[in-house]
C-alpha positions, 0 to 999 in steps of 0.5 A, spaced: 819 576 620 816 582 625 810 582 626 807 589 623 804 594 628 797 593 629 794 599 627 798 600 623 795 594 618 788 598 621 790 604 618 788 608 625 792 612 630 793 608 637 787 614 640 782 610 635 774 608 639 772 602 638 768 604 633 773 606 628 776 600 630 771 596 627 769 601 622 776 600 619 776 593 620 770 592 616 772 596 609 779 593 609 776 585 610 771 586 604 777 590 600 781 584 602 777 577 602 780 572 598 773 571 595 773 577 593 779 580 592 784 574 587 791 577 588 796 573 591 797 577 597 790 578 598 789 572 603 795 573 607 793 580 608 786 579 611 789 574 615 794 580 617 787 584 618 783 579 622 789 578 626 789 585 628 782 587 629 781 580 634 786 584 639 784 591 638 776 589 639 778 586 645 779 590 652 783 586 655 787 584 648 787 591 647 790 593 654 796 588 653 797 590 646 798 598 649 802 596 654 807 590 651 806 590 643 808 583 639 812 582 645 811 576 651 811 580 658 812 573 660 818 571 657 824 570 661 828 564 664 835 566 659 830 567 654 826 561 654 819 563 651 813 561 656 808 566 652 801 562 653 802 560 660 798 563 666 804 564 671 809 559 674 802 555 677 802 553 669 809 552 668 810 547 674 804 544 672 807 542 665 813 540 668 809 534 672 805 532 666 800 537 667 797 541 662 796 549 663 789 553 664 785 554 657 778 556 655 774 553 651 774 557 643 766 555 643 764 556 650 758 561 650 760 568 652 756 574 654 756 580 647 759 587 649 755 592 652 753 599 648 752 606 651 748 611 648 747 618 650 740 621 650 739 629 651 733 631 655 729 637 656 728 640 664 722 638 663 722 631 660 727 629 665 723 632 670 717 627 669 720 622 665 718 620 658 716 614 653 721 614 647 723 611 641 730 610 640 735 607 633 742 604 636 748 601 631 749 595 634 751 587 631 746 582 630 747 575 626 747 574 618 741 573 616 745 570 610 749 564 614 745 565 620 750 568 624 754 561 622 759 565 617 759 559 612 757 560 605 749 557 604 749 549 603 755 549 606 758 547 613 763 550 618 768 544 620 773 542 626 780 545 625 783 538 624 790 541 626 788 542 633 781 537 634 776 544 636 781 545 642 783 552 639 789 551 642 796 547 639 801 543 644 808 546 642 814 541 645 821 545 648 827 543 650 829 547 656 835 546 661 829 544 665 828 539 660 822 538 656 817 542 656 809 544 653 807 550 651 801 552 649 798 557 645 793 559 639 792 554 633 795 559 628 790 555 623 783 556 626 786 563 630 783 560 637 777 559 635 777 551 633 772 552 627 775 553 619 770 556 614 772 553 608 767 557 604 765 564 608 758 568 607 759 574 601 755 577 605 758 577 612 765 575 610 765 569 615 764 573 621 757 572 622 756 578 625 752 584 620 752 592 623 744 593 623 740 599 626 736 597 631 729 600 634 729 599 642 723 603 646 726 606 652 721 608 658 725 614 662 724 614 669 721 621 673 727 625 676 733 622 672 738 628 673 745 629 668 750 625 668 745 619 671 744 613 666 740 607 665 741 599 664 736 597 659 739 589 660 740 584 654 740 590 649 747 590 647 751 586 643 748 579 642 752 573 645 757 568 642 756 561 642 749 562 644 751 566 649 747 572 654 747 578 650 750 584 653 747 591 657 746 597 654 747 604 657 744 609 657 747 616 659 743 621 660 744 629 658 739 635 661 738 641 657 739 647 662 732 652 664 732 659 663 728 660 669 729 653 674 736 651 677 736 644 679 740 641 685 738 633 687 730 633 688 729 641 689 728 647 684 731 653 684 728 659 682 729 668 684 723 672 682 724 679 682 718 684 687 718 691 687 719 696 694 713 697 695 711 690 694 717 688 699 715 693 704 708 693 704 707 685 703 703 683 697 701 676 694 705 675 687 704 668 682 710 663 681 711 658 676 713 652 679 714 645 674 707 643 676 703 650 674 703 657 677 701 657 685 700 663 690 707 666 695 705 670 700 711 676 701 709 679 708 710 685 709 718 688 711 721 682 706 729 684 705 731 681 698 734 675 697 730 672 702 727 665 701 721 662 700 719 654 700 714 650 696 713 644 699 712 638 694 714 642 687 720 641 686 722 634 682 721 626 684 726 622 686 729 618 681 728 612 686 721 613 688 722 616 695 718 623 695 718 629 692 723 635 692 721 642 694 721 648 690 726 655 693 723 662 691 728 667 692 726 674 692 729 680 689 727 687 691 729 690 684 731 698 684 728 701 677 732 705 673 728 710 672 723 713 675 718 719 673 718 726 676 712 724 681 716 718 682 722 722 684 718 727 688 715 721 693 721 717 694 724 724 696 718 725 701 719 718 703 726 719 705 725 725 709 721 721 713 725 715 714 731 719 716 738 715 716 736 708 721 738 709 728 744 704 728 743 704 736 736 701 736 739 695 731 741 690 736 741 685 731 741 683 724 744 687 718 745 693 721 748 691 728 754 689 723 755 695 719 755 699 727 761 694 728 764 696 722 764 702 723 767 702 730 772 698 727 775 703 722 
C-alpha cells in the first residue's frame, strides 16, 4: 500500500511554517493517541502522523521529502533498492563485510534554534535598552521529566533492533548478498519503545511553554541587525546543548532624523534673511538641542556637521555624526509691507552680473544659456 502524502495526513499545504507544522502535529496526536483515543485505527493513525511530523520538523528530512517525496533518490542498479546507503563508499563496504555509516538514535544532539522579532522605536535602537521578552518554545514534561513514559513506568530498549535504532534487511542481488540497512520500524529510529506514554505529553517528552528571557539591546542596533542570545532556544535531546535564539530587529522610522549607518540626517528650514544675514538657530539632536552658527550668505541645501551627535556604533568603535541641511524657505504669503520691502530690495540688487561669476552656480547657468 502507498504511503499517504505527508501533508496530507497533517492537513497543511506544502507552504505550511514550522510552526503550523507542529501546531497540527500536536492537535492531531492528542486526537489520535491509543490512550485516548480506543478506535481500531487509532493507533495506526497516530503512528501515520508521527511518522509525518519526524520528517517535516526536520530541515534536512524536510527538503528531501520537497524534492523526492516517498521515493528513494538512491534507487537504481536494475531496480535493487540501496535506500538507507550513504553513497557506493557504503555499498562496497557491505559487499566486503562492512557495515554502512550510522548515527547513533540516543546520541546528544544540539535543540533547534528560534528567531523573535522585536521592533524599537528610533530612540531606543539608538541608545539601546534593557527588556523583557516572553518566547513559545518547547521545554521537558514535568509530568515525565522529559522521559515520555508514564509516571512509575519506564522506557525500554527496542528488542527488535537491540537500541541501534536500525535494522539489518538481507538482499539478494546480482552482486550477490547484500545488507541494507535502514530505521527500525518498531521504535521509528529512536532505539526506545514507550510502553506506557505520558497523558500529558503523548510520549514526546516535550510540552510547548511561554518563556521569559531578559534581553539587553545593544546602543546603535540598526534595522534588520539581529542578536544571539546563546542557549536560549530549543533545549537539547539526549542531553544535548540547547539551541541559540535570534533575535531580529525592526526600527520604527522618525518624523524628523534619518538614519544612514552611524550618522543622523536631518533639514532645518531658515528664513532669507537668516540665510543672507547669518544668524545662529537651535537644532534637535538625539542628544538635546545645541547651537548652529548659519554665516551670513548661506545658499539652501548646504550642510552643516555636528561631530559626535549621530549614533554609537553598534560595535563599540565611536560615534556617528549628525548632518544638518538648511533649507531656505520662500513664504507663501507676504503682508503689504512685506511686499513693498522685498520690491525695494529687488530694485537695488538688480539682475546678477553673470559676467562677474566665474565660478559656481551662476557661471553654469552663463554656460546654459550659451548653449541655446
Amino acid at each position: 500500500m502507498s504511503k499517504r502524502d505527508y501533508y496530507e495526513v497533517l492537513g497543511l499545504s506544502k507552504s505550511a511554517s514550522k510552526d503550523e507544522i507542529k501546531k497540527a502535529y500536536r492537535k492531531l496526536s492528542k486526537q489520535y493517541h491509543p490512550d485516548i483515543n480506543k478506535a481500531d485505527d487509532a493507533a495506526d493513525k497516530f503512528k501515520e502522523i508521527k511518522e509525518a511530523y519526524e520528517v517535516l520538523s526536520d530541515e534536512q528530512k524536510k527538503s528531501h521529502y520537497d524534492q523526492f517525496g516517498h521515493t528513494d533518490p538512491n534507487q537504481g542498479f536494475g531496480g535493487q533498492d540501496f535506500g538507507g546507503f550513504g553513497g557506493f563508499e557504503d555499498i562496497f563496504s557491505s559487499f566486503f563485510g562492512g557495515g554502512g555509516r550510522r548515527r547513533d538514535p540516543n546520541a546528544p544532539r544540539q535543540g533547534a534554534d528560534l528567531q523573535y522579532t522585536m521592533t524599537l522605536s528610533f530612540e531606543e535602537a539608538a541608545f539601546g535598552k534593557d527588556t523583557e521578552i516572553e518566547i513559545p518554545r518547547e521545554e521537558d514534561c514535568d509530568t515525565c521529566k522529559g522521559s515520555g513514559a508514564k509516571p512509575g513506568t519506564k522506557v525500554e530498549t527496542c528488542s527488535h533492533c537491540h537500541g541501534t535504532g536500525q535494522l539489518n534487511v538481507e538482499q539478494n542481488t546480482a552482486f550477490g548478498r547484500i545488507v541494507n540497512r535502514r530505521a527500525c520500524h518498531h521504535c521509528q529510529g529512536t532505539g526506545k519503545i514507550i510502553p506506557h506514554k505520558c497523558s500529558t505529553c503523548g510520549g514526546d517528552g516535550k510540552v510547548q511553554k511561554r518563556k521569559k528571557i531578559q534581553v539587553k539591546v545593544p546602543a546603535g542596533i540598526d534595522d534588520g541587525q539581529q542578536l544571539r542570545v546563546t542557549g536560549q532556544g530549543e533545549p537539547g535531546i539526549n542531553g544535548g546543548p540547547a539551541g541559540d535564539l535570534y533575535v531580529v530587529f525592526h526600527v520604527r522610522s522618525h518624523e524628523f532624523f534619518e538614519r544612514d549607518g552611524d550618522d543622523i540626517y536631518c533639514e532645518m528650514p531658515v528664513t532669507f534673511a537668516q540665510a543672507a544675514l547669518g544668524d545662529e538657530i537651535e537644532v534637535p539632536t538625539l542628544h538635546g538641542k545645541v547651537k548652529l552658527k548659519i554665516p551670513a550668505g548661506t545658499q539652501t541645501s548646504t550642510r552643516f556637521r555636528l561631530k559626535g551627535k549621530g549614533v554609537p556604533n553598534v560595535r563599540g568603535y565611536g560615534q556617528g555624526d549628525q548632518h544638518v541641511v538648511v533649507l531656505v524657505v520662500t513664504p507663501k504669503k507676504l503682508t503689504e509691507k512685506q511686499k513693498d520691502l522685498l520690491r525695494e530690495f529687488s530694485d537695488i540688487s538688480g539682475q546678477p552680473d553673470l559676467d562677474e561669476q566665474e565660478d559656481g552656480f551662476f557661471s553654469k547657468v552663463k554656460r546654459a544659456f550659451k548653449d541655446r
